[in-house]
N, C-alpha and C positions, 0 to 999 in steps of 0.2 A: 458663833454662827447664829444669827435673826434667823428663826423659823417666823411663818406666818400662823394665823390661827387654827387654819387646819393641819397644823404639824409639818409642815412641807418646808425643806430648808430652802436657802439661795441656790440658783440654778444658773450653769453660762449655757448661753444657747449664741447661735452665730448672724451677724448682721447681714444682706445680698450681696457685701463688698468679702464675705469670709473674717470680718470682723470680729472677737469674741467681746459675746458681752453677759456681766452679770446680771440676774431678775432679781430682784431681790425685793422683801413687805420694806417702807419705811417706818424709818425707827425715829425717836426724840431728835436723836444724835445729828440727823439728817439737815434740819431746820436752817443751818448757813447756806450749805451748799444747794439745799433747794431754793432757796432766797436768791442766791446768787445766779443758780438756773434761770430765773425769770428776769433779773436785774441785767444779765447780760443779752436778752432779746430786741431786739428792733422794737422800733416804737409799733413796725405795722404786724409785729409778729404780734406782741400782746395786747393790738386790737382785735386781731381774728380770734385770740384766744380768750380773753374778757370782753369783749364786745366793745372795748375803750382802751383807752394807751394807759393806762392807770398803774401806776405803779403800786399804789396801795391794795389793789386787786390783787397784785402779784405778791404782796408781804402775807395779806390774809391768806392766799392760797396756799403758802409755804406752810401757815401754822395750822390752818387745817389738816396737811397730812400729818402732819409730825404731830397731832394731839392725839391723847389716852385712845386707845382701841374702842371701836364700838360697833355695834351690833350694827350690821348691815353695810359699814363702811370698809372699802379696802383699798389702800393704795401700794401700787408698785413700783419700782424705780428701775433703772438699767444703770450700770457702771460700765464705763471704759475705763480698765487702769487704776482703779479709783475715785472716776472723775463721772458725777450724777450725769445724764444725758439725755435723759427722759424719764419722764412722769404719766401714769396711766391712776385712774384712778375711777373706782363708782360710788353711786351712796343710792340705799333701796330707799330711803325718804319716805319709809311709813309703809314699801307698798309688799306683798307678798312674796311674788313673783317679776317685778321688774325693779331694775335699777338705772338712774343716771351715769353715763360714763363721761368725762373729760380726759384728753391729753394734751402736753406741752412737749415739744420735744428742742435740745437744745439748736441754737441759729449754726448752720456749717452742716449738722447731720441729718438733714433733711431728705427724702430719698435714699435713703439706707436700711429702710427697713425697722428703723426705732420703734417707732409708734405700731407700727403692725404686731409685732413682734411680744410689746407690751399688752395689747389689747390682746391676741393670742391668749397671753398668758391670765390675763383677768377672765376671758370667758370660759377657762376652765375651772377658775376660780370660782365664778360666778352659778355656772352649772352643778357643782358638788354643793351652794348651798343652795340649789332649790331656784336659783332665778333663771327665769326663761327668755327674759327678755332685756335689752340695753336702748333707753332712748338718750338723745343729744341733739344739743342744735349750735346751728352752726350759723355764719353770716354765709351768704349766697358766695361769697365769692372767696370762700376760703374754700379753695378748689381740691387742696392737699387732704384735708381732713377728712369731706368728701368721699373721695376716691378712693382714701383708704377703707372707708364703711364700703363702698363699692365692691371694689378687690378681692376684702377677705372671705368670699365664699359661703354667707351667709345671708338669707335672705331679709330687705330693707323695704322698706317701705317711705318712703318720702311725702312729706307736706310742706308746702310753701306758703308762708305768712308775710309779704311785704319783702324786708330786706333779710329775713332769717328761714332757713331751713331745719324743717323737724324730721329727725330718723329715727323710726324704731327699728331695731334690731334680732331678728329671732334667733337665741341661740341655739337652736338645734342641730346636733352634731349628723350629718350626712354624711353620702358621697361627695356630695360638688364640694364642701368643708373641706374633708379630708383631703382631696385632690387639690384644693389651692393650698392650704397647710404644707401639701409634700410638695408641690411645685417651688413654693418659695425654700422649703428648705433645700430643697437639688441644687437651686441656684448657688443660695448661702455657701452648703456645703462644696461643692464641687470650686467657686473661688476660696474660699478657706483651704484646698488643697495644691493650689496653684504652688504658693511658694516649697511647700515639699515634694513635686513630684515632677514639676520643670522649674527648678530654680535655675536663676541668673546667675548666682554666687557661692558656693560651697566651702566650709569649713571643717576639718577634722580634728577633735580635741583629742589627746591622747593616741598618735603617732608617734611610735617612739623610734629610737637611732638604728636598734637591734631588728635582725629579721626576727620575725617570731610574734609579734604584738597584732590583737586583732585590729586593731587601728592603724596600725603600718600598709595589714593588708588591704584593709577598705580602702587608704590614700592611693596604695597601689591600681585598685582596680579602678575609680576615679581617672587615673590619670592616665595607665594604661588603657582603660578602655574607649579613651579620647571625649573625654567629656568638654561639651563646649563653650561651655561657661568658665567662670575665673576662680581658682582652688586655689586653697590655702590652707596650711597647718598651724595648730598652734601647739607650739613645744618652746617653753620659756630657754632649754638650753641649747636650740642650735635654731640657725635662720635657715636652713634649708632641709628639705626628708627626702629623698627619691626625685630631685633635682624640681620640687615644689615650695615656693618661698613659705616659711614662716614667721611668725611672730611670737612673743611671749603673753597674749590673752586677747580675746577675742578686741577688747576694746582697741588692742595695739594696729588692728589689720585695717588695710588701708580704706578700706570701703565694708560697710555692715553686709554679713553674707545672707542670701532668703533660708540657709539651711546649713545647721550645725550636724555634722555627726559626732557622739558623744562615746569614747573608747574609755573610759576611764573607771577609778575601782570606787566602786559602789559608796563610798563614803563619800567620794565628792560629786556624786553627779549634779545631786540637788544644787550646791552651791555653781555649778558650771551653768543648769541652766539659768538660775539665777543673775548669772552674768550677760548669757546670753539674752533675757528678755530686758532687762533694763540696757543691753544695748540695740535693741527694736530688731533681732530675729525672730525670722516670723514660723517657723519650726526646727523639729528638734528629730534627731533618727539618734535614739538610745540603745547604743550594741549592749550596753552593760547591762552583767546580770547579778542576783542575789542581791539587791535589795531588799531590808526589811520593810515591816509598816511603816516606821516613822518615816524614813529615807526617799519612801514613794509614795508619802503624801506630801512631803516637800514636793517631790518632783513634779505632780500634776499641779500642787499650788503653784509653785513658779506658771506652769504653763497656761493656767488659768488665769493668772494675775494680767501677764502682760500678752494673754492672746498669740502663744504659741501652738501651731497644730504637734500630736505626737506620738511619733512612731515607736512600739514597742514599750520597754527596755526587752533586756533577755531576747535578743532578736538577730534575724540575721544579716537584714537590711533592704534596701529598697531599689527597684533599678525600673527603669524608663528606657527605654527603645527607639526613642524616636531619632529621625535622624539627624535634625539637626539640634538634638540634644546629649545622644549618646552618655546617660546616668547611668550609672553602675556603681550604687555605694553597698557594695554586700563584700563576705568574707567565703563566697562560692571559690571552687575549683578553676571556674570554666566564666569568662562570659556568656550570658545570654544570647541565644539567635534571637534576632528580630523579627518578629511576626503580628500574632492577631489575636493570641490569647494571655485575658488578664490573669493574674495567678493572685490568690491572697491565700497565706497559712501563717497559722500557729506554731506549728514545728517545723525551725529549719532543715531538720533529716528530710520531713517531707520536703518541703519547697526546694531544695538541692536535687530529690528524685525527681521533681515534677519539672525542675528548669534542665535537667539533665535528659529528662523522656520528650519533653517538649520540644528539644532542639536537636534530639535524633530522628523524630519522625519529620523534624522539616515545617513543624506548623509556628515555631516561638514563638515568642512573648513578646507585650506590647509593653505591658506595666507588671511589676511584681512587686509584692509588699509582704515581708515577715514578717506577722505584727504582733508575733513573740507574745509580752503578756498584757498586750492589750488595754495601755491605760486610759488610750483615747481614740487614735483613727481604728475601725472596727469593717468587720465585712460588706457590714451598712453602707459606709464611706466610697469603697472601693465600687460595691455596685453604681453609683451614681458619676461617678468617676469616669467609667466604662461607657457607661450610655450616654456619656460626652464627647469621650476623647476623641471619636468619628475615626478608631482605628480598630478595637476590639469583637472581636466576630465569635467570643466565646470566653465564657471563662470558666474558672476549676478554683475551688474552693476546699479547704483543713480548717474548719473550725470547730474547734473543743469548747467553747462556750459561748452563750447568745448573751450580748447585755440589753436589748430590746427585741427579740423576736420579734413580737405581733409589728412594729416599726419594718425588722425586715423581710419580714412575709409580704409587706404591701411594694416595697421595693424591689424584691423579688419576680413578686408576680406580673408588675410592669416591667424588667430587666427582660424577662426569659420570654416574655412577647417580640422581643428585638435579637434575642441572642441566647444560644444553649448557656444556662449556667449546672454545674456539674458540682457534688461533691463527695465526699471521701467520708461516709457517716459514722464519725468514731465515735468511740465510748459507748457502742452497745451493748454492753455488760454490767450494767451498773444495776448489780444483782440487791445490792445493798438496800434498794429505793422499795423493795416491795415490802413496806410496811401494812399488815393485815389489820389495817382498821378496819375497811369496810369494802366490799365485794369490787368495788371501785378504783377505792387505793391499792386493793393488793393488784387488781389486772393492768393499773395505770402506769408501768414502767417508761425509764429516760429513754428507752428505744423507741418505744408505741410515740411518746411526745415529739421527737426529733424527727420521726419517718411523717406523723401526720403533718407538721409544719413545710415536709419538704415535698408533700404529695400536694396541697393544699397551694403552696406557692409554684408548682411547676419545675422544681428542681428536680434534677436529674442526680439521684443520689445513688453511690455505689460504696462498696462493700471494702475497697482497697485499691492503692494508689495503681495498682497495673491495670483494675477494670475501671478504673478514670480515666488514664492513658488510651486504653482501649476504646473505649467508647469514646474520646474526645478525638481518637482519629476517624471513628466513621464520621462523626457529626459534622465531622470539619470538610470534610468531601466528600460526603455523599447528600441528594437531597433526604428528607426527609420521607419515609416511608407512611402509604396513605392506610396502611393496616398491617395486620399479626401474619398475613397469609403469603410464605417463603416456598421457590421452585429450588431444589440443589439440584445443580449439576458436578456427575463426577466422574474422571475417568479411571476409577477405582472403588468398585462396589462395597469394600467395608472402609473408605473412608467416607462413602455417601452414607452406610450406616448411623457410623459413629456422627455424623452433621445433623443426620434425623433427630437421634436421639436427646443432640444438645438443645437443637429448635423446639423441642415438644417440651422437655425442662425447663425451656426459658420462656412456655409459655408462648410459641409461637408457633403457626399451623401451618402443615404440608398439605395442600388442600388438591383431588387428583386432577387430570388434565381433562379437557373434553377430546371427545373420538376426533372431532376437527383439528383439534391442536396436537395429539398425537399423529396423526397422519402428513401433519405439517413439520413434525419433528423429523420424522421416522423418513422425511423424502433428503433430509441433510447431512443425518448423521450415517455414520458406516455400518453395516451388516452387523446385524449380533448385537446390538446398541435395543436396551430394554426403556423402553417410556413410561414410566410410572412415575413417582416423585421420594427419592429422587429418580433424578433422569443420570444410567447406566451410560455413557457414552461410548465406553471402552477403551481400552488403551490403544488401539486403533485409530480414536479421533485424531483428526489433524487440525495445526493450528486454524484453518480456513474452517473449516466445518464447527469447530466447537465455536469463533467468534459468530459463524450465522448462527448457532443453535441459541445461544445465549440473546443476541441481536430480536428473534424472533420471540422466545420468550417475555423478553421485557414489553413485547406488546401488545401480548396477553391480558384483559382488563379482571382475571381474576388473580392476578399473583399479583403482590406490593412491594417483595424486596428477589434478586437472585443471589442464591449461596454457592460457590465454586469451592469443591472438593479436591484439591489437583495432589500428583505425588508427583514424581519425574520418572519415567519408566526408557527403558532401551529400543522400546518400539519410536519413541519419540527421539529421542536421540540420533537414532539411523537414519530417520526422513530430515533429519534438520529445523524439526518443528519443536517450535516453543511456542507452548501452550499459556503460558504468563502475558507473552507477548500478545496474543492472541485476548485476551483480557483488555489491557492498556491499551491496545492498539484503537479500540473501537472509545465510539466518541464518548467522554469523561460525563461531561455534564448530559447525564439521562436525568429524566422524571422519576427512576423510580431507584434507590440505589441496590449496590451493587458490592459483593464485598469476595476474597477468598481466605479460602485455607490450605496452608503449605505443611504439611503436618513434618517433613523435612526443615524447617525453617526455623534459625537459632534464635530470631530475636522474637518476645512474643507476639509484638505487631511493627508492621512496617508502611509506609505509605510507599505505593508503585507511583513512579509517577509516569503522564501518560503526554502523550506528545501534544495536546493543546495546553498545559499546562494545569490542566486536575491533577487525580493522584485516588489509584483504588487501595480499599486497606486490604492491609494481609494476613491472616493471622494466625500463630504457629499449633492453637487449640481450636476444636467447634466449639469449646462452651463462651470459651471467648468472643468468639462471631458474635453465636446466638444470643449470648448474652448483652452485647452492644446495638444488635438489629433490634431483641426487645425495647430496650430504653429508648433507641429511636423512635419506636412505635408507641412507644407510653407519651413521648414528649408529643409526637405530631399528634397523639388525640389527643390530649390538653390543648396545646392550639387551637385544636377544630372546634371546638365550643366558644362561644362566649362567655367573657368572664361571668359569674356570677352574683346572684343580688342576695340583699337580705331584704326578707320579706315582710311586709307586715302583717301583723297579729293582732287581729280583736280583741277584747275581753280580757285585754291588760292592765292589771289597774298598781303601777308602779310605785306611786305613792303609797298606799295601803301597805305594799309588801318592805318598805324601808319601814314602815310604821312598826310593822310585826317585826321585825331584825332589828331595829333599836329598842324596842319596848324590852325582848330576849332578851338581848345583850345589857339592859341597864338591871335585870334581874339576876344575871348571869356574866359576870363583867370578866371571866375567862374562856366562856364561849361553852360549848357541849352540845351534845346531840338533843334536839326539838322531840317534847312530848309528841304522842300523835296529837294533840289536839290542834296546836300552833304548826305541827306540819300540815297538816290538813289544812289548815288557813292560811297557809304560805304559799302553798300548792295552785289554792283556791283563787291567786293573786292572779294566776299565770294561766287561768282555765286549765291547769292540767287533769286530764278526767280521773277520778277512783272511784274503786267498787265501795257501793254503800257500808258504812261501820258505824259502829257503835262502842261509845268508853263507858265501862261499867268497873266498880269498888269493890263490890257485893256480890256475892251468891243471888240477890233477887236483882238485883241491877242487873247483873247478866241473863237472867231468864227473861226478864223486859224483854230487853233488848236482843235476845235470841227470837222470842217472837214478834216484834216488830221486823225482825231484817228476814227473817225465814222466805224460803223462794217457794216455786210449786212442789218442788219435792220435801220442804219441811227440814233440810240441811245448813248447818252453820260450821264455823269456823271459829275457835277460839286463840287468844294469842295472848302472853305474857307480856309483861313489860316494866321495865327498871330502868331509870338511865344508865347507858352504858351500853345497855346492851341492843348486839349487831349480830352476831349470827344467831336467828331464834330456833332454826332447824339444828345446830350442832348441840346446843343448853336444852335440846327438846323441850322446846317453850309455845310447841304447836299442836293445837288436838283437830283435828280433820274429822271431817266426817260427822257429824254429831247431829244425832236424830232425836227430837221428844226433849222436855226439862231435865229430865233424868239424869242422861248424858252430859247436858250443859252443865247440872248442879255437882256432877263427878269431878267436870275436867276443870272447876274453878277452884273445886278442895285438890284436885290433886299439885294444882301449883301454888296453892295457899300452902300443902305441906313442904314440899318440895323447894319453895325459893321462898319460905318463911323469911320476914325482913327486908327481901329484896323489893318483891313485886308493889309496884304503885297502883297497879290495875290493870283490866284487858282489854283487847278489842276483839268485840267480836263481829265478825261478818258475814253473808251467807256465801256458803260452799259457789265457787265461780262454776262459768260452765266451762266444758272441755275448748281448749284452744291451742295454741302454741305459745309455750312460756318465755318470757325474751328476759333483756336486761338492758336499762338504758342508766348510766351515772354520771356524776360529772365532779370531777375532783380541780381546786385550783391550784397550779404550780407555780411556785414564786416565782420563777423567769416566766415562764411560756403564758403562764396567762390560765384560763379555762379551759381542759381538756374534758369532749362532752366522747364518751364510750359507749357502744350496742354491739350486742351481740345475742346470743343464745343465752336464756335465763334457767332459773331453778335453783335446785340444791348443787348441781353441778357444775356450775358455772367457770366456776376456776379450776375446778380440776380439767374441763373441756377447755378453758382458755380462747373460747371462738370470739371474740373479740375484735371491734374495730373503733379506731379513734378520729377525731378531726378537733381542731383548736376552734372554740367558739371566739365573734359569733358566727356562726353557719351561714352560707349561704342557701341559695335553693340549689345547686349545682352538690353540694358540702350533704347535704342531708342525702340527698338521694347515694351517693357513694354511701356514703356509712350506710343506708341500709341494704345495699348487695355487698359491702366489700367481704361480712364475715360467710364461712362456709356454711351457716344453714341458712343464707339468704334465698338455694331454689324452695325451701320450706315455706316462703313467706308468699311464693306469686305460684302454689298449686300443686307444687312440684309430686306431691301424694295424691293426687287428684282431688283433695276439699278444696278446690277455688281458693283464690289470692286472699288475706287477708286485707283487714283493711289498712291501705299503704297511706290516701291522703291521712287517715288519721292517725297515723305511723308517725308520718314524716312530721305533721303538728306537735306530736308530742316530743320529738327531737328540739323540733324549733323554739317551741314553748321554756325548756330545759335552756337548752341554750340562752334563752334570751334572757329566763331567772338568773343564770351565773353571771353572763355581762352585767347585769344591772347590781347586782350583789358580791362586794369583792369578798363581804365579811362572809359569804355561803365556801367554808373550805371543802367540802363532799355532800355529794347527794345518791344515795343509791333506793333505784326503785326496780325491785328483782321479787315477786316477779312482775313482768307489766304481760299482761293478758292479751295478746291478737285473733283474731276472731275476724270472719267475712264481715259480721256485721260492726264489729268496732275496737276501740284498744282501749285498757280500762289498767289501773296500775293498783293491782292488788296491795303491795306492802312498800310504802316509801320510809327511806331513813333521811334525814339532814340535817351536817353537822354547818355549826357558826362559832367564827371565830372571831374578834375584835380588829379589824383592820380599817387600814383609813384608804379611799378610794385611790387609785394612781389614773392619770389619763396617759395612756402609752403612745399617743398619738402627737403627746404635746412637743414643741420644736425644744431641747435639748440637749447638750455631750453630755458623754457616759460620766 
């Protein structure tokens, strides 16, 4: 494997036609086949590209890349199959900060995304060493070249000189970047899924004669389920399976299929898919399971090599709905119903529950994917999938692991603009992860990380597969609710109770009625009927009277959702009135929704359906209800904002702070916790504010320096310090309060005796003024990226646990959540009546944090506990920050897993 200089191996990422192709640094070895790259170009290609038809152009250019590495110079290449296809290449030519770029891309692959794609890849290249800027020039009428400096989303600058055009390039990575970046990969991606998810062709390896074989049954449902395309099995000992022709290997079958399914024992998959790519299948659905490492890195290099997309292994399988497709390559029970929502999981137990719940309630499925263990198509995939296929109106998600988060957080958060996406947040228990490094790491558990990634992108995240279910049938018919404030109606006072009680738990409000709107109740419903919230109707009501009461209700402008409480009672029964009917009956599509509860009722949600063809949910608990009306209400105010920006920050000075993290790290080449001095000048990069201090050795260094920081009251602060050390309040490494030399000269012998050996020296600062003590940290997680945490500060911290998290970087939308989400957020805006503290300088100091960890991959924790709030300012008494040696990743860059 060629890694490049900065340690970064070969990468396949995907061509606009779903092409896979390799990036790769060139290497010596390269020298023919790049030779040959340009040997086989048009005369007028390698005029646009040397300014002249020169062949000798083209031989130098070959030996240039392929010579010895050198400082400033990088070139990278792309493989199809093997086969070089394009050349990207810069050279910084003396200058600091800017570099020349060139590319060739081979004659035939032109529009396909080669050259972008390469250049993509050099500018992130380019950016981790420091250059800002890419210039090139071009003849005027190399129109291709051009367009692509155009295109890619960064801003150019142009001059024109006679017959050649000059571009500089600024590489700064933005919004408009990132948005062309994802655009082009949606496109990429979503043809790269073409041949697995509407293939023309189907093949099943490992159908055997015997019932029983999970490849029997996938051929079965295949063909049972009337797929309409052309199937075939390969089974070397018989030429027919379930009245479906065979053959004895892929190569035998009469025509190459777009998609192999693979049933076979783990020892040969590699080699099947093997067969399969060198006979040009363009994906792979791996049912088989237990493969080791070796076996499943064969299996992705197969797939890599010759450009197979791939489903699973250990998986359940894959199925499409459409109808003039009808796929069903899975080893389910049941076919799938056809509907509108996409399904991707992990666990087939799940996705068997979720195709099984989804085609009871009447909503099914458009597409489904069990993508088992994940070695290549991923949730990412499947999002972009959806917001093509022009049939998807929702989707439900089981994923057990992220292999690019911050990738599908961005995907996400444009997906769930077009359409609920929902998931099932497993693995909240991963108790394991609370390592007590620092006040950071112990409150930054895999829960806090996964809930903030899913608050932050708009997912609608739930607790288990029935409150997926459940909420995916409100969502699905009902509109969206314009806030938290719920009327119940019930003709049964302790099951209006028990409604209350789940609405107020789930966080949603019974808010009372005005005298007008009681008076307007009280003229519909029957005698003895109590109007409060909820609304008493009686068992009395009739079906006509409960659908005006509800009718009138919903056009009330202070309620946003109605809750119906019903039982079945003998008062109803005798008049002939049904009261469910009385629900459905009235018109489906309202503005505001609409849900009940049958506390009689077996299943635990059902969709009613209603004579224009909507459908009211049902359901057989109130926490259920309530708890599905909440999520609605959490999703429609996410909606209602605008996404959010990141903002900019003065008095950043970035360079300086790589200076101080590489300087560390080359004194320090396993990383550790930053003296206060280097914190303080790390800090200092990022304007983040602290209370004045002082680093004193000495008994008279500390008196200095005790009265140099001393306030009007003549009080300081003294604090121990060793490396290593993280809790100073549990080592009693803190003397408070200290009045006069005296004091100072006591509390420096007393940890001179005390941590003899350890202490390297103090700091001392003056005693702060009274405020509210917070905590703001930020720990880096190998998947998720930077996790930036606030909460309630002090000695208490973690025993209080009031905590709240978001994945940097922040936006401005991002900061302001984090500072109300934890519970002493009414403490921050007066709640005691001392006036709000100070919030802009709050939210700064979030922003600030944030924006040190994005730019700093090697920053693995930072706790600053406590940070000081005050009306008039926020000031961070005590910061810790540890570094580690890592090499930057750009999470953004177009790549598979």
């Amino acid at each position: 494997m060629t890694h490049d200089v900065l340690g970064r191996p070969p990468v396949h990422a995907l061509l606009s036609d779903g092409t896979t192709v390799c990036i790769r640094p060139v290497t010596p070895g390269d020298r023919d086949q790049l030779h040959g790259l340009y040997e086989e170009m048009s005369p007028e290609n390698l005029r646009l590209r040397f300014f002249a038809a020169s062949r000798r152009s083209a031989a130098m250019a070959a030996d240039r890349a392929c010579a010895p590495a050198r400082t400033g110079y990088r070139a990278l290449l792309a493989e199809v199959t093997g086969q070089v296809v394009g050349l990207a290449e810069y050279d910084a030519v003396g200058a600091d900060d800017s570099a020349e770029i060139s590319i060739a891309v081979a004659d035939g692959l032109h529009h396909r995304g080669v050259g972008t794609l390469l250049v993509e890849h050099l500018v992130s290249a380019a950016r981790a060493e420091g250059i800002r800027t890419f210039t090139a020039d071009a003849l005027r009428e190399n129109h291709e070249v051009l367009r692509l400096f155009t295109d890619l989303g960064l801003h150019i600058d142009r001059r024109f000189d006679g017959p050649e055009t000059s571009c500089t390039v600024a590489l700064d990575e933005d919004e408009t970047y990132l948005s062309a970046v994802e655009a082009r990969g949606r496109t990429a991606d979503v043809a790269s899924l073409e041949p697995l998810l509407r293939p023309h062709a189907v093949a099943v390896v490992g159908a055997g004669r015997r019932p029983g074989s999970v490849g029997r049954a996938v051929l079965h449902h295949l063909h049972a389920g009337g797929f309409t395309g052309r199937l075939f099995a390969v089974n070397p000992r018989v030429t027919s399976i379930l009245g479906v022709p065979s053959r004895p290997s892929i190569g035998a079958l009469p025509m190459v299929p777009d998609l192999v399914v693979v049933a076979v024992p783990a020892a040969a998959v590699a080699a099947t898919a093997e067969e399969c790519g060198k006979a040009g299948v363009r994906a792979l659905l791996v049912i088989s399971a237990g493969l080791d490492s070796v076996q499943a890195g064969a299996l992705l290099a197969a797939c890599r090599m010759y450009g197979m997309r791939l489903v699973g292994p250990n998986c359940l399988g894959i199925s499409n709905t459409e109808p003039g497709l009808r796929l069903d390559a899975t080893f389910a029970a049941e076919h799938p119903r056809p509907g509108t929502a996409g399904v991707a999981v992990q666990s087939g137990g799940v996705g068997i529950a979720l195709l099984d719940g989804l085609s009871r309630l009447g909503i099914g499925v458009s597409t489904f994917a069990s993508l088992g263990d994940k070695y290549d198509v991923s949730g990412n995939d499947m999002l972009q999938w959806w917001e093509s296929d022009g049939r998807t109106e929702i989707a439900l998600l089981h994923l057990e692991s992220f292999g690019n988060p911050r990738a599908f957080s961005r995907t996400a958060r444009r997906a769930t603009r077009h359409f609920p996406v929902l998931t099932v947040d497993a693995g909240r228990t991963d108790a394991g992860r609370r390592a007590a490094a620092s006040h950071t790491a112990a409150a930054a558990t895999r829960t806090m990380t996964r809930q903030a990634l899913f608050t932050q992108a708009g997912i609608t995240a739930t607790r288990s597969v029935g409150e997926l279910l459940e909420t995916a049938a409100l969502l699905h018919s009902q509109p969206p609710p314009t806030g938290t404030r719920v009327a119940i109606v019930t003709n049964a006072g302790g099951a209006g109770v028990l409604a209350a009680d789940a609405c107020a738990e789930a966080g949603l409000t019974l808010p009372p009625f005005t005298p007008e709107a009681i008076d307007d109740l009280l003229a519909v419903l029957p005698d003895g009927a109590a109007i409060g919230n909820p609304v008493d109707a009686t068992a009395a009501v009739t079906e006509e009277q409960l659908s005006e009461c509800v009718e009138r209700i919903m056009r009330y402008p202070g309620i946003d959702a109605v809750l119906l409480a019903l039982v079945p009672t003998a008062v109803a029964a005798a008049t002939g009135d049904d009261l469910v009917r009385a629900l459905t009956r009235a018109p489906a599509r309202r503005v505001r929704p609409v849900a009940a509860i049958r506390l009689e009722q077996g299943e635990p949600v059902r969709l009613l359906p209603t004579p224009d063809g909507g459908a009211i949910p049902s359901y057989a608990e109130p926490q259920a209800a309530a708890r599905a009306l909440a999520h609605a209400a959490e999703r429609a105010a996410w909606l209602s904002r605008p996404a959010g920006t990141i903002p900019d920050l003065q008095g950043v000075d970035t360079g300086r702070a790589h200076t101080v993290v590489d300087d560390y790290l080359v004194a320090n080449t396993g990383g550790g916790w930053l003296d206060p001095r280097t914190c303080a000048d790390l800090l200092s990069c990022y304007g983040i504010p602290q209370l004045p201090w002082a680093w004193a050795e000495t008994e008279d260094e500390a008196v200095a320096a005790a009265d140099r920081l001393r306030g009007t009251d003549g009080r300081v602060v003294m604090k121990a310090h060793w490396p290593g050390l993280v809790h100073k309040s549990e080592q009693h490494a803190v003397h408070l309060d200290l009045r006069g030399n005296s004091q100072v000269r006591s509390a420096f012998r007393d940890f001179e005796t005390r941590f003899a050996g350890l202490t390297t020296g103090v700091v001392v600062q003056p005693l702060a003024a009274r405020g509210t003590e917070l905590f703001a940290g930020v720990v880096q997680d190998e998947v998720f990226g930077p996790l930036v945490l606030f909460g309630l500060g002090g000695t208490a911290t973690e025993v209080l646990a009031d905590h709240a998290a978001r994945l940097a970087p922040l936006t401005d939308h991002d900061v302001r959540d984090l500072i109300t989400a934890p519970r002493c957020a009414p403490l921050l805006f007066g709640a005691r009546g001392g006036g709000p503290v100070d919030l802009d300088g709050l939210e700064q100091l979030l922003l600030r944090l944030s924006r040190m960890a994005s730019d700093l991959p090697q920053l693995a924790e930072a706790d600053f506990n406590p940070v000081l709030a005050t009306p008039g300012g926020v000031s961070v008494l005590d910061a810790r920050v540890r570094l580690m040696p890592r090499r930057p990743q750009d999470p953004y860059l177009r790549r598979l897993r």
